[in-house]
C-alpha positions, 0 to 999 in steps of 0.5 A, a space after each residue: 601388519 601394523 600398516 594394514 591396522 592403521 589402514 582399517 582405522 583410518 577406513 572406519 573413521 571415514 566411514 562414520 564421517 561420512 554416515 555422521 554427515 548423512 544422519 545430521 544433513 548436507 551442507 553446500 556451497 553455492 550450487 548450480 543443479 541442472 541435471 535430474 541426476 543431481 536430485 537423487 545426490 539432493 535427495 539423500 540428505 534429510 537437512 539441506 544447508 547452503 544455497 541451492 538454484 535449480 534451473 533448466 528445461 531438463 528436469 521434469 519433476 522434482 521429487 524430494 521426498 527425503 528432505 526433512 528440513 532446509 537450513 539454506 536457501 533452495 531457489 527452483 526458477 526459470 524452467 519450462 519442463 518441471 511440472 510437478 515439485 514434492 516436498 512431501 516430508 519437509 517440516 520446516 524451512 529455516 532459510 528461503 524456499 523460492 520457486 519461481 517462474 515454472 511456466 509448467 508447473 501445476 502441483 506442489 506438495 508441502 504436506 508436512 511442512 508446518 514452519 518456513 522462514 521465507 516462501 515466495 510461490 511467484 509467477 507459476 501462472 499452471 499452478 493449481 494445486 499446492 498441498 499444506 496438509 499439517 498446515 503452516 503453524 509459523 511464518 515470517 514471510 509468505 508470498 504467493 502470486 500470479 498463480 491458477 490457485 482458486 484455494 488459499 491453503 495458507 489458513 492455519 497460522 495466526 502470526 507472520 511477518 510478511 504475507 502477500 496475496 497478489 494477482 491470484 485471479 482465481 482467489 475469490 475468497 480469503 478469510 485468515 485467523 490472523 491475529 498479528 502482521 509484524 511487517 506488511 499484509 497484502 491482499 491485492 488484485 486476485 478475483 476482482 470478486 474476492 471477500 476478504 474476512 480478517 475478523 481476528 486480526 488485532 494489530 497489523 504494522 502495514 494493512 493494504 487491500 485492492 480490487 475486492 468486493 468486501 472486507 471485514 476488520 472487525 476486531 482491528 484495533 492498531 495500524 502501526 504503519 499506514 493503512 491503504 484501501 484502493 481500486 475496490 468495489 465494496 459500498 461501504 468499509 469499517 473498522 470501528 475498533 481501530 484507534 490509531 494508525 501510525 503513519 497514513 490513511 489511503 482511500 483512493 479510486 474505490 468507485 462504489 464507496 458510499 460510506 466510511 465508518 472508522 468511528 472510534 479513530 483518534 490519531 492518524 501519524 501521518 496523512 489523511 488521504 482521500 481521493 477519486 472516491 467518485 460517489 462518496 459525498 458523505 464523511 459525516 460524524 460516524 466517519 471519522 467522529 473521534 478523529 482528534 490528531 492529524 500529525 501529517 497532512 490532510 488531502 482529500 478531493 471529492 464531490 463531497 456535500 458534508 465532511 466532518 470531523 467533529 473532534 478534530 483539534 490538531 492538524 501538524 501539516 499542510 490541509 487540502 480540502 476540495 468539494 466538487 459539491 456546491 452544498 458544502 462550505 468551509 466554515 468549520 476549518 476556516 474557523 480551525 485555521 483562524 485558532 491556528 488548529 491547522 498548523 501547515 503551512 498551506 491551508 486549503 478549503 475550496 468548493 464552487 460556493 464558498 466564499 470564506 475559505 482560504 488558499 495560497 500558503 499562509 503564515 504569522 508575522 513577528 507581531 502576530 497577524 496573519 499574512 497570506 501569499 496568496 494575491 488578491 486585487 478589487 477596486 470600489 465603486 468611487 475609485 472605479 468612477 474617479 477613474 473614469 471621470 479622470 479619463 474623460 477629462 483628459 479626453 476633453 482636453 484634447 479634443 479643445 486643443 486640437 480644435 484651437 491648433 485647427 483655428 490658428 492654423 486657417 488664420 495663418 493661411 488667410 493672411 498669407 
C-alpha cells in the first residue's frame, strides 16, 4: 500500500516536470534534424534553447507554428526540397535564426516577429516572399542576401547593429527610418537601379554603398568609422550635415559622378580617397569647403581641373595628388607643404603642366632645411660648352700626334 502511494507520488511529480518543461520551453544540445518527423517533436515546444541544424532533401516544409520564441541558434541550410519555412507565431529571436542555401525555397512567414538578435536570410536565390506583418521593432543584426525579394520588408525599426542588403538584384528601391547603425550598414549591389533614401539617419559607425543610382543622407550628421561609396551610377552625392568621419573616405569608380557636396565636413580620421571617378573634374570649395583636418592621408588621382580644399590646415600622413588635367596646378599645397601643413613623410602633387610640385619623400635635417629623396641632374649652358671645347681639344691633339708619328716614320724608311 505504502509502495503503491510512493509510486502515485513519484508519477505525479513527473508528470508536472515534464508539463513544467513544456509550458516554459525545450532546451537542447546540439541537434541534427533531418527527418519531417522531428519537426512535429520541435513544434511542441512554445520557447526553443540550444542549437539546432536543420539540413536535407527530406523535409518539404518546415512548419513551425507553435514556436513563440528562440533562445538559441536554429540554423536551416543546405536543402533542395524545403520550399516553404513558417514561423508564423514567433515574437522574438534572442539567439541566431539562419536559413541558408535552400535553393527551393520561396516563402518565408515571420508574421509576428517584432524582435531578433541575429537574421541571416543568405543565398535563397527562389525566395520571393517573406511576411513581417507586426514589423521588426528591434535588431542587432540582419542580413539578406542573393534573394528573389523586389520588396524590402525590413521598414520598421529605427536602430540596429548590423544591416546588410547585398546582391538582392530585384531590390530597386530601399528607403529605411533608420536613426542609428551601431556597427556597419550595407547596401550593395542589388538592382543596379535601386534608390536609397536614409533621410533619418543621424549617426552610422560604418556606412558603405555600391552600385545605385541615388542616395540621400539628409540629416546624416557623424560617421564613426569610414564612409565608402563605389561603383555607383548617380551624377552627384551629398550629405551636407555630416561633420565628421572617424576613419576613412572612399569615393571610387563612380562613372557618372560629376559633383560632391560634403560641405560642412571638418575632420576626416583617416584617409581622403578618391579615385577612378572618371568624370569628376570639379572638387571646388562647396566640396569639401570646411574640411580642416586629415589625420591619415590623402590619395586622390583624376582628371581634375580644380580641387580645393580652402580650410584645410592639417594633413598627418603621406599626400598623393595627380591631375590628369593640364589646367590644374599645385600651387596651393606646395605652399602647405612649404609651412609643413603637410606633414607625411612623402608629398605628391603632379599634373601634365606643373612645374612646382614635389615628388619623392621629403624630410627636415637637424638645422631645419629641407632635404628630398627625390633625385634630380641639370647642367648650365657655360658647363655644357666647356664640355664641349674641352672634347675638341683632345681631338686636336690627337689628330697632331698622329700626323707627327706619320712623318717620322716615312723619314726612317728613306734612310734606310
Amino acid at each position: 500500500m505504502q509502495l503503491k502511494s510512493l509510486f502515485t507520488l513519484a508519477l505525479a511529480i513527473g508528470t508536472a516536470t515534464v508539463n513544467a518543461k513544456v509550458q516554459s520551453g525545450c532546451s537542447f544540445s546540439t541537434t541534427t534534424i533531418t527527418d519531417p518527423a522531428d519537426i512535429a517533436t520541435l513544434n511542441a515546444c512554445p520557447t526553443i534553447d540550444g542549437s539546432i541544424e536543420i539540413t536535407g532533401d527530406e523535409i518539404t516544409a518546415l512548419l513551425l507554428p507553435s514556436v513563440q520564441e528562440i533562445d538559441g541558434n536554429i540554423n536551416i541550410f543546405n536543402s533542395s526540397s524545403i520550399v516553404t519555412v513558417s514561423f508564423n507565431g514567433l515574437t522574438s529571436v534572442n539567439g541566431t535564426l539562419a536559413i541558408q542555401a535552400l535553393t527551393a525555397l520561396n516563402s518565408i512567414d515571420f508574421t509576428s516577429l517584432q524582435v531578433v538578435n541575429e537574421l541571416d536570410l543568405v543565398s535563397l536565390p527562389s525566395l520571393a516572399g517573406l511576411t513581417i506583418v507586426e514589423g521588426i521593432q528591434k535588431a542587432n543584426s540582419i542580413q539578406l542576401s542573393d534573394t528573389a525579394l523586389s520588396v524590402l520588408p525590413f521598414t520598421t525599426f529605427n536602430t540596429v547593429g548590423v544591416l546588410n542588403i547585398n546582391n538582392n538584384k530585384n531590390i530597386s528601391s530601399i528607403n529605411l527610418p533608420l536613426e542609428t547603425v551601431t556597427d556597419t550598414l550595407l547596401l550593395s549591389f542589388n538592382n543596379d537601379h535601386a534608390e536609397i533614401v536614409l533621410d533619418d539617419l543621424i549617426w552610422a559607425s560604418n556606412l558603405t554603398i555600391q552600385d545605385v543610382s541615388s542616395v540621400s543622407l539628409k540629416n546624416l550628421t557623424a560617421v564613426n568609422g569610414s564612409l565608402i561609396l563605389g561603383y555607383n551610377t548617380f551624377t552627384q552625392v551629398a550629405a551636407d550635415n555630416l561633420e565628421t568621419v572617424g576613419v576613412n573616405v572612399e569615393i571610387f569608380a563612380n562613372d557618372d559622378l560629376t559633383k560632391i557636396s560634403l560641405s560642412n565636413l571638418t575632420t576626416i580620421g583617416g584617409e581622403l580617397r578618391l579615385f577612378n571617378n572618371t568624370l569628376l573634374e570639379n572638387v571646388g570649395n562647396s566640396s569639401f569647403e570646411s574640411l580642416s583636418k586629415i589625420k591619415g592621408t590623402l590619395n586622390a588621382e583624376g582628371n581634375f581641373e580644380n580641387f580645393t580644399l580652402p580650410a584645410l590646415s592639417q594633413v598627418a600622413g603621406d599626400f598623393n595628388l595627380i591631375s590628369t588635367n593640364d589646367d590644374f596646378d599645385c600651387d596651393d599645397f606646395d605652399a602647405l607643404h612649404s609651412a609643413s601643413k603637410i606633414q607625411g613623410h612623402n608629398y605628391t602633387c603632379a599634373s601634365p603642366s606643373s612645374s612646382s610640385s614635389e615628388s619623392g619623400s621629403s624630410s627636415k635635417t637637424a638645422s631645419g632645411s629641407e632635404s628630398s629623396s627625390g633625385s634630380s641632374s641639370s647642367s648650365s649652358p657655360s658647363s655644357s660648352s666647356s664640355s664641349s671645347k674641352k672634347s675638341e681639344a683632345q681631338s686636336n691633339l690627337v689628330s697632331v700626334s698622329m700626323v707627327f708619328m706619320t712623318l717620322i716614320g716615312t723619314v726612317f724608311t728613306m734612310l734606310l
